[in-house]
N, C-alpha and C positions, 0 to 999 in steps of 0.2 A: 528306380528309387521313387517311390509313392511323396504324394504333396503329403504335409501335415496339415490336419484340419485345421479350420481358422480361429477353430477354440481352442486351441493347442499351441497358439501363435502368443507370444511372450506377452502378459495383461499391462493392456494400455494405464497408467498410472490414471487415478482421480484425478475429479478438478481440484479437491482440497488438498490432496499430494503433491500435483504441481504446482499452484500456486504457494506451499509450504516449503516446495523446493527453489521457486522464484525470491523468497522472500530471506530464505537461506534456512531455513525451519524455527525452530524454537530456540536456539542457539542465534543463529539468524537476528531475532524479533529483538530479543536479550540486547546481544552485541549492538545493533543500530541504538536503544537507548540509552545505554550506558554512562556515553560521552553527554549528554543534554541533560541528563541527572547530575552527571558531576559539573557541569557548568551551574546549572541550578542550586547546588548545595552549597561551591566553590564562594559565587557571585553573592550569596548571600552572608557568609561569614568573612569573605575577603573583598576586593577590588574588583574590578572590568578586566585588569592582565593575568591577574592568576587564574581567575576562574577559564579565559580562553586559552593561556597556557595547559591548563591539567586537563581539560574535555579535549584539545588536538594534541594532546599528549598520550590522554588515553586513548583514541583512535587508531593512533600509531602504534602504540602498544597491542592493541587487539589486531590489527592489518600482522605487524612481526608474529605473533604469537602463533597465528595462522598459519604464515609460512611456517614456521620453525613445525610447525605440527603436519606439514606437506596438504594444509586442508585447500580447500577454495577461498582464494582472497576477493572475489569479484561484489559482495556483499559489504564489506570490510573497505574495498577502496571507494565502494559506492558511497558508505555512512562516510569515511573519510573527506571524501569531495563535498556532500553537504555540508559537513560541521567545519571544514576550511573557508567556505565560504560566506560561512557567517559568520565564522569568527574574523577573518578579514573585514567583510565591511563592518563587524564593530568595532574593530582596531584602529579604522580611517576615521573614525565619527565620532568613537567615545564613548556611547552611548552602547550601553549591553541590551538594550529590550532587540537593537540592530543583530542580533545574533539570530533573532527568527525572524529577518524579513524575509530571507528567500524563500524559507516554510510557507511563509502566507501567499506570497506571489504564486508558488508555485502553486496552494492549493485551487487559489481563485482561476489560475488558469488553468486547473483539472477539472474541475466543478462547472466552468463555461463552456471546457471542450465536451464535456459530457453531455450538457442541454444541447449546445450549436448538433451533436451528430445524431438527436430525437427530433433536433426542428428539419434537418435536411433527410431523415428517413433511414439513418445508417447510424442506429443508438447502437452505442460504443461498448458497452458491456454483452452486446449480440457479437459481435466483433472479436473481444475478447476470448469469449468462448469456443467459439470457433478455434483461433491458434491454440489455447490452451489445451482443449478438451478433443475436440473432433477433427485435429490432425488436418488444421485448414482447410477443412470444406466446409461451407455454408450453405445446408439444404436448408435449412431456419428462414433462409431469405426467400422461401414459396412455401411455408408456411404461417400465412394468416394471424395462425394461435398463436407460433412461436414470435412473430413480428412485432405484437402488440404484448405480451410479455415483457420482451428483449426492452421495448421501450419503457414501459411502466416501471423495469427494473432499471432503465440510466437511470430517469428520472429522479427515483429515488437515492440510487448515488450520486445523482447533481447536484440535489436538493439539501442529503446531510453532509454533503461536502463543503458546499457553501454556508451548509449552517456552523459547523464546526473552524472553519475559518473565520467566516464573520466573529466567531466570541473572541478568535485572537488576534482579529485585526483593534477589534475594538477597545481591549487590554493595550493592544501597543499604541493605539489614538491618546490610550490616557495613561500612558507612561506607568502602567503597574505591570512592571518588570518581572517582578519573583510570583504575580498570579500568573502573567502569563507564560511563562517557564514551567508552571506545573498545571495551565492547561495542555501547552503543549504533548505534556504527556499523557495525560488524561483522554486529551478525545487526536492521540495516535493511533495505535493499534486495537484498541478496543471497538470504537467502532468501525472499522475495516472489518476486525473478524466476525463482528456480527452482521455487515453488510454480505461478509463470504460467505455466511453461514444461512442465512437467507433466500443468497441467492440460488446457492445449490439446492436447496430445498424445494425452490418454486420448482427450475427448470426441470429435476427429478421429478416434480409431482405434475408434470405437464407432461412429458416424454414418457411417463412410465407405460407400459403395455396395456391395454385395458383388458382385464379378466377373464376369461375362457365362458363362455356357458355351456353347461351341461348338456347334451342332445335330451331334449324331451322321452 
């Protein structure tokens, strides 16, 4: 029995494939904001309890819907665990802007761990790439090009990650609730995908083959 060639060998998904399937695709993106909009709409025409009743109401709705459709719940429990969490500590406090503190916490500390792993020489989004894309190996790391790339590229995910949390830490400093609920949403996935879309781009235009010359 002959090997199959290795062109023949089942095609490795994209980096924007898999990260579309990390994220649970476009149904995926949908479903995680769903609940934070109806907290956002709820909060502003009702109370602090209805609004956190109908968003981990809707969560649980979208988590069952899932099952009942035999799909992947793992996306579904993930938004769920988030939006439980905030809505608990705004529950204990009273205070609804408390419904995205963990959002903030958690950005400030993605946006740190990003810098911390450009200052110790192991930028995080090289890393990334690696499990994502090339099936855990890291030749990126004896190459030069690729080294100072990988960095240039945390940096600027450290950079507008901290930028876009800073406007929402700063909303929740001055208790504007219903602005910060539709930044929230505003600078969620939007710049992420432009961040993804970016970055595929450099790495592509860095890795691509160089062009053939013609023999004289």
């Amino acid at each position: 029995m002959t090997r199959q060639p290795e062109d023949d060998e089942e095609r490795l998904p994209s980096f924007a494939e898999q990260m579309a399937d990390q994220l649970g695709g476009w149904r995926g993106l949908v479903e995680s904001s769903v609940p934070v909009v109806v907290f956002v709409f709820v909060n502003i025409i009702a109370e602090l309890n209805p609004a956190l009743i109908a968003s981990v109401g809707v969560a649980l709705a979208i988590a069952a819907l899932r099952l009942i459709q035999r799909r992947p719940v793992r996306h579904a429990v993930n938004g769920l665990f988030g939006v439980g969490i905030g809505a608990f500590i705004a529950w204990r406090t009273g205070d609804e802007k408390d419904f995205y503190l963990p959002g903030i916490l958690y950005g400030i500390g993605y946006g740190l761990a990003l810098l911390l792993s450009v200052a110790v020489r192991q930028p995080l989004v090289g890393w990334i790439w690696s499990v994502i894309v090339a099936r855990g190996k890291s030749e990126w790391r004896t190459d030069p090009k690729l080294i100072r790339l990988f960095s240039r590229l945390t940096i600027l995910w450290g950079v507008v990650w901290l930028a876009k949390v800073g406007v929402q830490a700063a909303l929740y400093l001055a208790d504007q609730d219903t602005a910060l609920g539709v930044a929230r949403l505003v600078l969620g996935y939007p710049p992420y995908l432009l961040l993804l879309a970016f970055t595929v781009w450099a790495v592509r235009r860095v890795t691509k083959p160089a062009p053939e010359t013609a023999p004289a």
